[in-house]
N, C-alpha and C positions, 0 to 999 in steps of 0.2 A: 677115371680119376687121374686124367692127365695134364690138366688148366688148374690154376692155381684157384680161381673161384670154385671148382667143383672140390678139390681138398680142402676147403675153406668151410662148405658148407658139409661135406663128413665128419669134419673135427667139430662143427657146432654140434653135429649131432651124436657124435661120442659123448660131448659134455655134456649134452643134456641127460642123456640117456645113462651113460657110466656114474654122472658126479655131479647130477642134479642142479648144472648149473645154467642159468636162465641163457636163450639163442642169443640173446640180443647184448648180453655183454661181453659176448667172445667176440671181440672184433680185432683187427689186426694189430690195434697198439696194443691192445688189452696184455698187461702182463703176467705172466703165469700166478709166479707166486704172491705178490702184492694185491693185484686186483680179482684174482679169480682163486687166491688159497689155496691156490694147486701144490703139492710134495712131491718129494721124490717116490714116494707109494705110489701114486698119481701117476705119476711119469713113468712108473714100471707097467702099471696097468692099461694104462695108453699106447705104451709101445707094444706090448701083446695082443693087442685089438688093431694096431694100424697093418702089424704084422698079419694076421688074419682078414683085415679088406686089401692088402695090397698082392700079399704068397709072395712078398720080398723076406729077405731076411733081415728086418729090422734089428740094429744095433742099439745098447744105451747110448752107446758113445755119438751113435747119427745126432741124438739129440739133446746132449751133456752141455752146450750150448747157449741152447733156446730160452729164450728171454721173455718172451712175447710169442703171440699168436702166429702172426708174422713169420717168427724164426722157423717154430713148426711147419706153417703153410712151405717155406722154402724148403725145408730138410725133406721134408714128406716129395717134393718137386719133385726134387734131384734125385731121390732115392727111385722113385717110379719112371721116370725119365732116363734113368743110366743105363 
């Protein structure tokens, strides 16, 4: 999970699979809260699961941010890549 397509296609499949939300509109503009209804619950539950595909130590604050898909795919990057 080192290419921003292959976190791209992890986080699709968190969402589908955590928060029942369909592949195909997690796309990189898609934005958390407005288009996909995502919360900060959401956002606590996602960071416990990115933490456990990644054994980084994911922070709220990595991703306090994130706007969009997009922002995650970068945050998730950099966090794996440092």
């Amino acid at each position: 999970m080192n290419n921003r397509d292959n976190i791209l296609q992890v986080i699709k499949q968190i969402m589908l699979e955590m928060f029942e939300i369909e592949e195909e509109l997690v796309t990189l503009d898609a934005r958390l809260s407005e288009d996909l209804d995502f919360d900060s619950i959401d956002a606590v539950d996602m960071t416990v699961k990115l933490k456990e595909i990644t054994g980084k130590a994911v922070k709220a604050e990595d991703f306090k941010n994130a706007r969009t898909i997009n922002d995650v795919v970068e945050a998730v990057y950099l966090l794996v890549n440092d």
